[in-house]
C-alpha positions in Angstrom: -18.4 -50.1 -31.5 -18.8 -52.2 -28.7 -14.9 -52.2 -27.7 -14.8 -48.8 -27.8 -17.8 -48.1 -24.4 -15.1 -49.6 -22.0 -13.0 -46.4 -20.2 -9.3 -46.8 -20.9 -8.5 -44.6 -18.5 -9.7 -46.7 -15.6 -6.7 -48.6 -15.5 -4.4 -47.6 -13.1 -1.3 -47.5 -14.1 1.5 -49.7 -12.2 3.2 -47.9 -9.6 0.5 -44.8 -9.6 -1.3 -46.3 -6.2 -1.5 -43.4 -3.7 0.0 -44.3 -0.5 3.1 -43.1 1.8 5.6 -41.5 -0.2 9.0 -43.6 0.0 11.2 -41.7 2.9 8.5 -40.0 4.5 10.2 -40.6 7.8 13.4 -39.1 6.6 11.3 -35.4 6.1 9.9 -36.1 9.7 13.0 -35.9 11.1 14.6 -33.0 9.2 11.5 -31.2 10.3 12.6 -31.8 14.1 16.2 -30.1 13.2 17.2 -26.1 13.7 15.5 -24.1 11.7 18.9 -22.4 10.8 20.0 -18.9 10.5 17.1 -16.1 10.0 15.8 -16.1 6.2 16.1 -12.9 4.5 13.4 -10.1 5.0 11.8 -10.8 1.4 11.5 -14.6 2.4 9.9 -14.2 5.5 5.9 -14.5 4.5 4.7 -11.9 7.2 7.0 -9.6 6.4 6.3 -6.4 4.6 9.4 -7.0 2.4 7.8 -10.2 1.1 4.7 -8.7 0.2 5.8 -6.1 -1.9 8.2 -9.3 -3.7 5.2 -10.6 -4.7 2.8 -8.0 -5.1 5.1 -6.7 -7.7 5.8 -10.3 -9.4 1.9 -10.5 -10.0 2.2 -7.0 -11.5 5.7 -8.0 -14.2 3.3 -10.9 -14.6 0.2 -9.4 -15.7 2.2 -6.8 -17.8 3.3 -10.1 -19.3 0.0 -11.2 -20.7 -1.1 -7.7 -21.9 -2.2 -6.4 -19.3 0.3 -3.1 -19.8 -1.0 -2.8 -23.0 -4.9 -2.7 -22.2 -4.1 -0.1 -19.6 -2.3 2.5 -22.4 -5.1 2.0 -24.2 -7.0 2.9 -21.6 -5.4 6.1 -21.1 -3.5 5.6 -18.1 -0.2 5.7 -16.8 2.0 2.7 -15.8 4.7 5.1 -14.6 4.6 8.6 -13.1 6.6 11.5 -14.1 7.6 14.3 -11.7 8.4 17.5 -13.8 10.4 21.2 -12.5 13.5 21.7 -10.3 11.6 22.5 -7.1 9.3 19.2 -7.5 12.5 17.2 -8.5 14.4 18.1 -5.1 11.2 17.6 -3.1 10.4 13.9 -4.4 14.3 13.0 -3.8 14.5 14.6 -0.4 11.7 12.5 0.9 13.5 9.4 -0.5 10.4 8.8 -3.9 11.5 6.0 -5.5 13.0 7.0 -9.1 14.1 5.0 -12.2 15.5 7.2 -14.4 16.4 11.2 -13.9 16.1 13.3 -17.2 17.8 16.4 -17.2 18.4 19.0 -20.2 21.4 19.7 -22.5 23.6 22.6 -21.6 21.1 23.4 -18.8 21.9 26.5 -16.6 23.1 25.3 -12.7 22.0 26.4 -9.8 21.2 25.2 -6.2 18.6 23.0 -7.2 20.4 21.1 -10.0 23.3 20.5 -8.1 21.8 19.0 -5.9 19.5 16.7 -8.0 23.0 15.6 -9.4 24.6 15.2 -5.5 21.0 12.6 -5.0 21.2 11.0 -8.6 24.7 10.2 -7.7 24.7 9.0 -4.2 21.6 7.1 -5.2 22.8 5.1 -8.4 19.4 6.3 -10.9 20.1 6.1 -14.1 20.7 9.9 -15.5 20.2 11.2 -19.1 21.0 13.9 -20.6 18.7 15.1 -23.4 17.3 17.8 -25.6 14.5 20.2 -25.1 12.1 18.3 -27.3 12.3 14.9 -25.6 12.4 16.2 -22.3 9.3 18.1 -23.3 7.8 14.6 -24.6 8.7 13.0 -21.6 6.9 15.7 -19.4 3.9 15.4 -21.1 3.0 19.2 -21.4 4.2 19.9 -17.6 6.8 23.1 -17.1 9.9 21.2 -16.2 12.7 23.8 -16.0 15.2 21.1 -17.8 14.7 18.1 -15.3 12.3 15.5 -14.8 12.1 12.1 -13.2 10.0 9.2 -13.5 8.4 7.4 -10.5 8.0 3.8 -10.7 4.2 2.2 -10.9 4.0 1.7 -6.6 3.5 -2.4 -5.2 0.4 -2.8 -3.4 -0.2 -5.5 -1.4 -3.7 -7.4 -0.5 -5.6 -6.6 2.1 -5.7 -9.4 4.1 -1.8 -9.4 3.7 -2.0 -6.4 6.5 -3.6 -9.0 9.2 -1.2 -11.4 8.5 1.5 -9.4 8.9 0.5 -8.4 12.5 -0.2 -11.5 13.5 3.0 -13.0 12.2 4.4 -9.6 14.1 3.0 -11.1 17.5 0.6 -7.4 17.3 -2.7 -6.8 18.0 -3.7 -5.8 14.3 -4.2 -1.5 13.8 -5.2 -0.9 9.9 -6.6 2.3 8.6 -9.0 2.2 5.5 -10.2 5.4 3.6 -13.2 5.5 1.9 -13.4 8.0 -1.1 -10.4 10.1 -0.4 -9.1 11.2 -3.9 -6.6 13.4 -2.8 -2.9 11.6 -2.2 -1.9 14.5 0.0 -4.5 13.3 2.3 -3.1 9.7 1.6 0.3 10.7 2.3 -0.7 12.2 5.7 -2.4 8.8 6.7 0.6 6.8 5.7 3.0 9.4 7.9 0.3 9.2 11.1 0.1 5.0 10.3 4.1 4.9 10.6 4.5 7.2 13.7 1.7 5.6 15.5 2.4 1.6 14.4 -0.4 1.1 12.3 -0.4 -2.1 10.4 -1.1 -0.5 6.9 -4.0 1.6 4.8 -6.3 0.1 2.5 -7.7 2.5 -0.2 -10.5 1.7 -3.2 -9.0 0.5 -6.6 -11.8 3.1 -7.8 -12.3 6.7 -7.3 -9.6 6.9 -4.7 -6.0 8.4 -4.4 -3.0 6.1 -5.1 0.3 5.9 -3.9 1.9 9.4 -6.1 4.6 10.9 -6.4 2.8 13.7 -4.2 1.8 10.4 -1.9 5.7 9.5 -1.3 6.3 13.0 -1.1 3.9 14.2 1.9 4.3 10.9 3.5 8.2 11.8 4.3 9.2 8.6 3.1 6.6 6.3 5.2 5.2 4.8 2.3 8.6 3.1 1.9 7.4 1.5 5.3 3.9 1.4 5.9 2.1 -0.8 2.9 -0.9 -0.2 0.9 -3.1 -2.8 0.1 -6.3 -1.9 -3.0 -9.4 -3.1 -2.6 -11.7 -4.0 -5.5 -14.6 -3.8 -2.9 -13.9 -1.9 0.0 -16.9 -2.9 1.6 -16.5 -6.9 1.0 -12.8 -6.2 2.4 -14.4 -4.6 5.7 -16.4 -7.4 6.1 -13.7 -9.7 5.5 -11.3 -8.1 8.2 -14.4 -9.0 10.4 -14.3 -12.8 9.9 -10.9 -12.6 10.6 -11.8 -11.3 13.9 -11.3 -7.1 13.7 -13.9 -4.7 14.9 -14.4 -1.7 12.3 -14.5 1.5 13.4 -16.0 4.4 11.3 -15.0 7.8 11.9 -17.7 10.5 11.4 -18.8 13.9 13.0 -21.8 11.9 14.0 -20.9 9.0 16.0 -22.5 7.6 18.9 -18.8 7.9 21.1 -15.6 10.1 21.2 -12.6 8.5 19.7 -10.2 9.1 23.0 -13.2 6.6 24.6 -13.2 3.7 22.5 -13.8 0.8 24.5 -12.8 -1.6 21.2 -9.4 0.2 21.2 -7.3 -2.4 22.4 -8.7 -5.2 20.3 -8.1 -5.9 16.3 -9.2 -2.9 14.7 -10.1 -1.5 11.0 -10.4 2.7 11.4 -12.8 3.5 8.7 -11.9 7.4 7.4 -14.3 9.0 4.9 -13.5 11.8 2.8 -14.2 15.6 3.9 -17.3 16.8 3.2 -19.1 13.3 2.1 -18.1 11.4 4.7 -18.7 7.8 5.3 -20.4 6.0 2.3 -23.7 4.2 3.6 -22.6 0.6 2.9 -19.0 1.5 4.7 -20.9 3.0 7.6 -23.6 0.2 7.8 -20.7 -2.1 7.5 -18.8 -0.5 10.7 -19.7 -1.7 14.1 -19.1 1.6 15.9 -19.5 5.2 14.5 -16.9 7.3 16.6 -16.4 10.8 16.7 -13.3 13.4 16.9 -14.4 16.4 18.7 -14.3 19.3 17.1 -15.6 23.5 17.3 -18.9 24.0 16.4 -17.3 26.8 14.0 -15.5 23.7 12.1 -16.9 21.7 9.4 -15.0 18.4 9.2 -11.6 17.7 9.0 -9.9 16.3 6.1 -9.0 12.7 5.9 -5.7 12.9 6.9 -5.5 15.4 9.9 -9.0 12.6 11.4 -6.7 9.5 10.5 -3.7 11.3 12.6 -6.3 12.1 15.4 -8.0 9.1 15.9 -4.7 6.9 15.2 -3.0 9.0 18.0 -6.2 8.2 20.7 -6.2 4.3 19.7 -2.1 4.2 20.5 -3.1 6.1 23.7 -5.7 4.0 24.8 -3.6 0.8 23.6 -0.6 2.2 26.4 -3.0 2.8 29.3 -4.4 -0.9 28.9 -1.0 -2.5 29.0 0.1 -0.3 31.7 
């Protein structure tokens, strides 16, 4: 019908005009007061506090829409569980992160226990005791001498969150990446060498690469509590992202074109690129890089693994960085 072709929605309705919004000034000047006393770690958007806040929100919120449930029928594992006495202590002594302690009816004390029960304690985790059959369920199979503990699924941040935070820092940015390193030993090790020489952060592959473990937190000796980990869906597309925001990539392999304690690019933004021993770099990481550097090794040597390199060449970069700003 002919009454119907005009566009009621074309009317604007009264007092919809876009324009200044009423008391604009009054925000002006509130922005020219004192910013007032320092907001809390979590609130502070370049802090690492803050990222893990809301790296974990978007993780309760993706549980939220089924995203928990898609993953146990996948097969895997939200949560982590350590199993046996000796494992138990370890975790605890280098501060892993627990939710809830499980520990075994009438079980028989000794060194280890009591001090499981000394950490659970000072700590506040939640401790139950059970029987031998749901301690054996919550185990899944593993030889647990009556005590377990389950790890909490670890927050990872994004990766351009690292850059950010070193700029917001007042830092020259330092991140390592590792490029098909499965084992979370070797992860651990990067994140303790990334903490004692003030890296920025690690980035690691959301596929075929280690995560942050309970054998991670462990070997780490509690860095991963400070130094975050970002995933990559793509590492490569990350790399080249970390070069539009202005770093220089670095690959590490026996066969680069300089030593590592001579890196001229040192002292500027820098991605360290660490491949796994044996394989190395992948070809699209190491065309990716702009330099190949080496670590110097005897002939009679292989490679090193990933983390021993990443301590290495972290260790030359933080030397090179002090004789510049000498």
């Amino acid at each position: 019908m002919p009454g119907n072709s005009r566009r009621r929605g074309a009317v604007r309705k009264p007092g919809s005009k876009k324009g200044a919004t009423v008391g604009s000034g009054g925000q002006r000047r509130k922005g020219l007061e004192g910013k007032g006393p320092t907001p809390k770690a979590e609130d502070r958007p370049y802090h690492v506090a803050h990222k893990r806040k809301q790296a974990a929100e978007r993780q309760r919120a993706k549980s939220g829409q089924g995203g928990q449930r898609r993953q146990q029928r996948r097969g895997d594992r939200t949560t982590e569980v350590v199993a046996g006495r000796n494992a138990v202590v370890e975790a605890l002594r280098a501060g892993v992160p627990a939710t809830t302690v499980w520990i075994a009816n009438r079980i028989d004390a000794d060194d280890r226990t009591r001090e499981i029960l000394r950490e659970v304690a000072q700590r506040n985790i939640p401790l139950l005791e059970v029987g031998k059959a749901e301690l054996d369920r919550h185990a899944d199979g593993a030889v647990h001498q009556g005590v377990a503990m389950q790890v909490p699924p670890y927050a990872y941040v994004d990766p351009e969150d690292l850059v950010e935070e070193a700029h917001g820092l007042g830092r020259t940015p330092l991140i390592i990446a590792l490029d098909g390193v499965t084992d979370p030993r070797n992860l651990g090790a990067a994140l303790r060498s990334a903490a004692a020489f003030g890296a920025h952060g690690v980035v690691v592959p959301e596929r075929r690469a280690a995560g942050v473990t309970a054998s991670a937190w462990k070997v780490s000796a509690g860095a991963a509590a400070r130094v975050p980990v970002a995933r990559a869906t793509n590492l490569v597309r990350a790399l080249q992202d970390y070069k539009e925001a202005g770093c220089f990539v670095v690959g590490l392999d026996a066969g680069g074109t300089t030593d590592i304690g001579d890196l001229e690019l040192a002292t500027e933004p820098l991605v360290l690129v660490c491949g796994s021993e044996g394989k190395g770099l992948s070809r699209l990481v190491r065309e990716t890089c702009d330099v190949i550097a080496s670590i110097p090794i005897a002939a009679s040597t292989e490679s090193l693994n990933a983390g021993v390199a990443t301590g290495i060449a972290l260790y030359e970069v933080a030397r090179l960085r002090r004789l510049a700003s000498a």
